[in-house]
DRENPA-395907 format. One record per residue: residue in one letter; x, y, z of N, C-alpha, C in turn. Coordinates in Angstrom, 1 decimal. Example, Ala and Ser with C-alpha at 12.3 -4.5 7.8 and 13.67 -1.06 7.14 Angstrom:
BEGIN
["A",[13.2,-5.7,7.8],[12.3,-4.5,7.8],[13.2,-3.3,7.8]]
["S",[12.8,-2.2,7.1],[13.7,-1.1,7.1],[12.9,0.0,7.9]]
***
This chain:
BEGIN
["X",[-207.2,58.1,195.6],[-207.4,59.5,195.5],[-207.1,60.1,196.9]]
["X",[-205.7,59.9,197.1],[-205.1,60.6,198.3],[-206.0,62.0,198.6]]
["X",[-205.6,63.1,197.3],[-206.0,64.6,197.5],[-208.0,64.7,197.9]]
["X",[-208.0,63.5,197.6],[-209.5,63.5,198.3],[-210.4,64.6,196.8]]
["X",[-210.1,63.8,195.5],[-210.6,64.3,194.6],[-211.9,63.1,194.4]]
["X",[-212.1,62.2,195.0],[-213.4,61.4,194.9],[-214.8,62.0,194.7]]
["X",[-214.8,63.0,195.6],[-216.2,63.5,195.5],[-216.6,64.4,194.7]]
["X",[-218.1,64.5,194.6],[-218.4,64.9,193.1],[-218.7,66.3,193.2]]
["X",[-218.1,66.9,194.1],[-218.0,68.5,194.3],[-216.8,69.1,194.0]]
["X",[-215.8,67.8,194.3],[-214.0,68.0,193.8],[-214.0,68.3,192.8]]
["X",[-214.7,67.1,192.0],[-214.7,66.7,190.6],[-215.1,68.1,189.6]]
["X",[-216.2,68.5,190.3],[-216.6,70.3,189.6],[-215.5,71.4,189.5]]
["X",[-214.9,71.4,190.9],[-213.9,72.4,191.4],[-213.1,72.4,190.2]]
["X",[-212.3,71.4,189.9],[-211.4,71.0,189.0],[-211.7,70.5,187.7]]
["X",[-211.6,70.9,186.7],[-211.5,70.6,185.4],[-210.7,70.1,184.8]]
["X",[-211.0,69.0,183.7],[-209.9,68.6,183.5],[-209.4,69.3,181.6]]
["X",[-208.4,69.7,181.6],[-208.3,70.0,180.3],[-206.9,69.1,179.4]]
["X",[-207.6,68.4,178.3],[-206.4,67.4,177.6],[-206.2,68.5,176.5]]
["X",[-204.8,68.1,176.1],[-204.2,69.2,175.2],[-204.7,68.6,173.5]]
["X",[-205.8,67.6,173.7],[-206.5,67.6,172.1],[-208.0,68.6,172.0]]
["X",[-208.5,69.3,173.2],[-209.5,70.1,173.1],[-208.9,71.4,172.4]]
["X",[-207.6,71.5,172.4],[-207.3,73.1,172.0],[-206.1,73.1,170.7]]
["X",[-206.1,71.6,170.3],[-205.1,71.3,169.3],[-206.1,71.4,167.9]]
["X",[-205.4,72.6,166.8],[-206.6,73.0,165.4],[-205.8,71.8,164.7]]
["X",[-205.0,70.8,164.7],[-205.0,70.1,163.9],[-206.2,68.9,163.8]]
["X",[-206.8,69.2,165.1],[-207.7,67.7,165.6],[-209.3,68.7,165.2]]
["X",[-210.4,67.2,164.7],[-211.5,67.7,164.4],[-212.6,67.6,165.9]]
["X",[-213.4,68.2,165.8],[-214.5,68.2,167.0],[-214.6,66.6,167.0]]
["X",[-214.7,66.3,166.2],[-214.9,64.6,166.5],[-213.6,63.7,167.6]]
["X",[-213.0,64.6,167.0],[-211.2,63.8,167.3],[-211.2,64.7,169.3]]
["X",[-212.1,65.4,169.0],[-211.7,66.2,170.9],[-211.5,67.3,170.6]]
["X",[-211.8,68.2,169.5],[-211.2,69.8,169.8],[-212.6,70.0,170.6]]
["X",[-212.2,71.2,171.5],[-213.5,72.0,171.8],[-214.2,73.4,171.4]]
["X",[-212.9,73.8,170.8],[-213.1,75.2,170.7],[-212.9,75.6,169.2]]
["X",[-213.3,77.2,168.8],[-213.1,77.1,167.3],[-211.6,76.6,166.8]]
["X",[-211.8,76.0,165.5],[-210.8,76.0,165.2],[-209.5,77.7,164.9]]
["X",[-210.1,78.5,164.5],[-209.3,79.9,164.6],[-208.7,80.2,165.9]]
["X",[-209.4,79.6,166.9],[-208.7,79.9,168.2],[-207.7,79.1,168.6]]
["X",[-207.7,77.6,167.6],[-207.5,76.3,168.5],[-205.6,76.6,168.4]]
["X",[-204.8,75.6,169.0],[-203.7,76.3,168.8],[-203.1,74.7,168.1]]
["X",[-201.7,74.7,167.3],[-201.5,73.6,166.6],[-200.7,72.6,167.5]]
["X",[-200.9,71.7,168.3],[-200.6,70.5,168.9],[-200.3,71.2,170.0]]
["X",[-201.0,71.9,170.8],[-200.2,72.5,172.3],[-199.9,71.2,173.4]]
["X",[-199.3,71.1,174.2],[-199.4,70.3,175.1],[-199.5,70.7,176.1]]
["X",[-199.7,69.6,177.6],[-200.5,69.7,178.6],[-199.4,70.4,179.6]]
["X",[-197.7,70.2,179.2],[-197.2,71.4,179.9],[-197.0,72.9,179.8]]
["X",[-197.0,72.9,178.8],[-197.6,74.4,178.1],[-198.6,74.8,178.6]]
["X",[-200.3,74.0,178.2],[-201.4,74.4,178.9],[-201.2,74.6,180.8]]
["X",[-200.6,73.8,181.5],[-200.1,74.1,182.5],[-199.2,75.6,182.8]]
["X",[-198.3,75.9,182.0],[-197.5,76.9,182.2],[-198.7,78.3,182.1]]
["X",[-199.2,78.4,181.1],[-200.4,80.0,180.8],[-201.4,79.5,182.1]]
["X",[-202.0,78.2,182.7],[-202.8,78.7,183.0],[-202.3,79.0,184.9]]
["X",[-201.1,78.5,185.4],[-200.6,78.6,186.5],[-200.1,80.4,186.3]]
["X",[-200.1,80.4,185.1],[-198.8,81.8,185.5],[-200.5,82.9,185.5]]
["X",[-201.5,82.4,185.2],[-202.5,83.7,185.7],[-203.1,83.4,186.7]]
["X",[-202.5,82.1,187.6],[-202.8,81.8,189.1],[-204.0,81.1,189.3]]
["X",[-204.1,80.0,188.1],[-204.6,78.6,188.8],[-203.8,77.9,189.5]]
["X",[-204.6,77.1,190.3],[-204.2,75.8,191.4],[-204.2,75.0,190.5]]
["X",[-202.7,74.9,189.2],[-202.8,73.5,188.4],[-202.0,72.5,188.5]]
["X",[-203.0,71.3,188.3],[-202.4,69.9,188.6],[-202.1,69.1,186.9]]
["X",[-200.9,69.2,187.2],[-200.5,68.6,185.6],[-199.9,66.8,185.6]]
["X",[-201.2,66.3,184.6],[-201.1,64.7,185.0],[-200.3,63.7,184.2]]
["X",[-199.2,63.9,184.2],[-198.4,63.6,183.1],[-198.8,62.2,182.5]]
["X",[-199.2,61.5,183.2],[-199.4,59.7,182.4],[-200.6,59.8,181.8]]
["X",[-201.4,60.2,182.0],[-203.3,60.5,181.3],[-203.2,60.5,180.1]]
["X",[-203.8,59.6,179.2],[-203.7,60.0,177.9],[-205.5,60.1,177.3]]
["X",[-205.5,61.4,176.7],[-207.3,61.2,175.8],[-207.1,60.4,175.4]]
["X",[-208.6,59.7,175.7],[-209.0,58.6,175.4],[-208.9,58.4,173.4]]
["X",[-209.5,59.4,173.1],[-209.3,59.3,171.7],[-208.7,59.7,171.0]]
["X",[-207.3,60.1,171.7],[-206.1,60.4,171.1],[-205.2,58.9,170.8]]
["X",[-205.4,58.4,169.4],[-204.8,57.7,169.0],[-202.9,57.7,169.4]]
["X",[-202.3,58.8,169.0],[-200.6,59.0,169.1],[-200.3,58.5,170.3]]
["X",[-200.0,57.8,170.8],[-199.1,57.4,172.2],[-197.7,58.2,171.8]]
["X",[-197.4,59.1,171.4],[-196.4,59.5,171.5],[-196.4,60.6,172.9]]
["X",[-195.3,60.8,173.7],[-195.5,61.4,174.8],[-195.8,62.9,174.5]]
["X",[-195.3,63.4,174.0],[-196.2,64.9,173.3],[-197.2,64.9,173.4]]
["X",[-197.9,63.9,173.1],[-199.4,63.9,173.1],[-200.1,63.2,174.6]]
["X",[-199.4,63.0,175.4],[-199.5,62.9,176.6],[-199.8,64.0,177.5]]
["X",[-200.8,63.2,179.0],[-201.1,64.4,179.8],[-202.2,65.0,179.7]]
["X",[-202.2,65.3,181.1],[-203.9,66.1,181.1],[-203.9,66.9,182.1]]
["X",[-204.3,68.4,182.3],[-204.3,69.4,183.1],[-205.2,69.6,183.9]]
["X",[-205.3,69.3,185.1],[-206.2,69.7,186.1],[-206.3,71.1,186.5]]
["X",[-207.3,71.9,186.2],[-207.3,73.1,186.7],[-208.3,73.6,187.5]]
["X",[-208.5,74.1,188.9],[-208.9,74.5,189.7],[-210.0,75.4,189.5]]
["X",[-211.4,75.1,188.8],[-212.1,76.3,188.1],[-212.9,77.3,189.9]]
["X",[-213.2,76.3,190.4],[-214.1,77.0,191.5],[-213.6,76.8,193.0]]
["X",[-213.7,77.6,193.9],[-213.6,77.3,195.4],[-214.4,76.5,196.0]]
["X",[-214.4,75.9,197.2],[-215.4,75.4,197.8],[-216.7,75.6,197.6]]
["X",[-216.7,77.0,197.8],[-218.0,77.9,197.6],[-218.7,77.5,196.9]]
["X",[-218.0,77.0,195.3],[-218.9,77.7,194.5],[-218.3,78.7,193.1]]
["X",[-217.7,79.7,193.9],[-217.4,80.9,192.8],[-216.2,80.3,192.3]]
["X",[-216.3,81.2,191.3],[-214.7,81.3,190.3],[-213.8,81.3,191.1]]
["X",[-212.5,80.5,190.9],[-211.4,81.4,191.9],[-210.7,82.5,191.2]]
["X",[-211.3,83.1,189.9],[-210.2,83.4,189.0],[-211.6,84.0,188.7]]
["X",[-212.3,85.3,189.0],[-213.5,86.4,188.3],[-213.6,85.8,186.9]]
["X",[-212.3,86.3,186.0],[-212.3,86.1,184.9],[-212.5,84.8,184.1]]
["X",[-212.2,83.8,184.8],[-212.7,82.4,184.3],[-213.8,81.8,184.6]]
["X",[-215.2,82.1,184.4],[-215.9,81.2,184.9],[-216.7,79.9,184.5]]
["X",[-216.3,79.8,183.7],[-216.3,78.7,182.6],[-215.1,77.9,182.3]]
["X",[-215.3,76.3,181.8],[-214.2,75.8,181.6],[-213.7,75.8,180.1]]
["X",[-214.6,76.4,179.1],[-214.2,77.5,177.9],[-213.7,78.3,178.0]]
["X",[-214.0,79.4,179.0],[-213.0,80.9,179.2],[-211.8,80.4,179.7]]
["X",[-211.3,79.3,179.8],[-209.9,78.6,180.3],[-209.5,78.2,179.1]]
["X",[-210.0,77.4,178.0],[-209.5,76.6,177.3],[-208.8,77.9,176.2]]
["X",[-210.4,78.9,176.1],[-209.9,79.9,174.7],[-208.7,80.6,175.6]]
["X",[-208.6,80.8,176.9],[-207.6,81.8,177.2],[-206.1,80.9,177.1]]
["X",[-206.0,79.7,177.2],[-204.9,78.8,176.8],[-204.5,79.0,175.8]]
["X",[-205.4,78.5,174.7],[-205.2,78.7,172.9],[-204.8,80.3,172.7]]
["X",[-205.2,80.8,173.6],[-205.0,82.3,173.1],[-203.8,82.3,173.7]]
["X",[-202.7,81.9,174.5],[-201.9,82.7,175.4],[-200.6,81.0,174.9]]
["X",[-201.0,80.3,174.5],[-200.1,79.3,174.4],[-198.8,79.6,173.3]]
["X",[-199.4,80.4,172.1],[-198.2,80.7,171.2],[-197.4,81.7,171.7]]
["X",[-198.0,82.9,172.8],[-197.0,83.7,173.0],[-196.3,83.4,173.7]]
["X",[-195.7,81.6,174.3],[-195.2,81.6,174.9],[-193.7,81.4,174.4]]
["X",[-192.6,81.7,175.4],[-191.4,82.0,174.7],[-190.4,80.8,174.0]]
["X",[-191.6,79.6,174.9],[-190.6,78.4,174.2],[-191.3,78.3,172.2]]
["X",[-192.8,78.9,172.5],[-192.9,78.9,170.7],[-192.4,79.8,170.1]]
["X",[-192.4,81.2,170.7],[-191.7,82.6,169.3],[-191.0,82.1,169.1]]
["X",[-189.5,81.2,170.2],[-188.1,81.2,170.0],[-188.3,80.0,168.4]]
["X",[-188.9,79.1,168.8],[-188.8,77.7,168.0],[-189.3,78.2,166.2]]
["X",[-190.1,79.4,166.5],[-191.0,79.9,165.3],[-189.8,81.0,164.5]]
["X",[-188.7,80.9,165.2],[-188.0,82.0,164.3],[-187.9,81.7,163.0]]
["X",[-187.3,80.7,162.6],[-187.2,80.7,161.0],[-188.3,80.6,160.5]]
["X",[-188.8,79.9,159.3],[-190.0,79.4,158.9],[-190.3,78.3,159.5]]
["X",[-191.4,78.0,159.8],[-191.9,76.5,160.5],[-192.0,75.3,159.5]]
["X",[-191.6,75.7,158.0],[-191.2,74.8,157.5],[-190.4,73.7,158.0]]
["X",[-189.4,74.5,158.4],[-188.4,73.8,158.3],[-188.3,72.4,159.8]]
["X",[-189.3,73.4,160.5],[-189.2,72.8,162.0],[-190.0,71.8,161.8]]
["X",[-191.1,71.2,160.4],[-192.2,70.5,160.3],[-191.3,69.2,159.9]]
["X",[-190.3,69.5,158.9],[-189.5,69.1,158.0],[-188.8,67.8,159.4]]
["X",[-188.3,68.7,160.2],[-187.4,68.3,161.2],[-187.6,67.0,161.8]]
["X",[-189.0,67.3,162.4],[-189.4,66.5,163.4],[-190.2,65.4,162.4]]
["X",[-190.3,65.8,161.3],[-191.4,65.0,160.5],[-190.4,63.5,160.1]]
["X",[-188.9,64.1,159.8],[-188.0,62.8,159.5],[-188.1,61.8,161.0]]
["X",[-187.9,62.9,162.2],[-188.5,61.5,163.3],[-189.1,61.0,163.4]]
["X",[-190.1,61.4,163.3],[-191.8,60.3,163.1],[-191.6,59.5,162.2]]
["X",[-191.4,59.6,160.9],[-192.1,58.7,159.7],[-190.8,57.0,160.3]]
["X",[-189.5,57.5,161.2],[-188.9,56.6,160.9],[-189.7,55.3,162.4]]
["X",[-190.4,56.6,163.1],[-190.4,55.8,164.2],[-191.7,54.9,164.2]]
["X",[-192.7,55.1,162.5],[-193.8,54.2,162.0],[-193.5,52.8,161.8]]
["X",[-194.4,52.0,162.5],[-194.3,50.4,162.2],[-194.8,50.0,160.8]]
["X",[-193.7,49.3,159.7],[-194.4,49.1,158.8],[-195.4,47.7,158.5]]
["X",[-196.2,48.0,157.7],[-197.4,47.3,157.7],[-197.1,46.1,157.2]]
***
């Protein structure tokens, strides 16, 4: 722990947020945290990095991390977001976040507007399910 994240005041400062707390396809059991109406459908942890740097957190995005009880090893499902909740102090660095919920819902909230989804969402997302769905089933080990 070069950044000197050992100690258990770091450890508060920084939060860690994995992209299965805010994914509505996953059950509270499986790691969501938040409602499912808020949750967003499979976000990932560069995404969650992109909304929460661009409203000026200090984020550290950990590409090899995987939730622990995220079964998929596929790299999409990889990653985990370190985000900067408090200063040394104490306080929020961010008034508006002072919780590591007021971060997660403002992620789920701010993740679909982002422009890599509208663009992907233009036609029906049938089609895009359809797409990616022929890659997966091929890339299953059969039993």
């Amino acid at each position: 722990a070069a950044a000197g994240v050992a100690s258990p005041a770091d450890k508060e400062r920084f939060i860690c947020i994995y992209p299965a707390y805010l994914n509505n396809k996953k059950t509270i059991a499986e790691g969501r945290r938040i409602p499912i109406d808020k949750a967003v459908e499979n976000p990932t942890s560069t995404e969650i990095q992109d909304v929460c740097a661009a409203v000026g957190f200090n984020v550290l995005l950990e590409k090899n991390k995987m939730y622990p009880r995220e079964w998929n090893r596929d790299v999409q499902y990889r990653g985990r977001v370190r985000i900067q909740l408090k200063q040394d102090d104490g306080n929020p660095c961010l008034p508006q976040f002072p919780t590591r919920k007021s971060v997660m819902l403002y992620a789920a909230e701010t993740i679909p507007k982002l422009k890599t989804r509208t663009q992907k969402m233009g036609g029906s997302d049938q089609s895009l399910q359809q797409g990616e769905g022929g890659k997966k089933g091929k890339g299953k080990k059969k039993k």
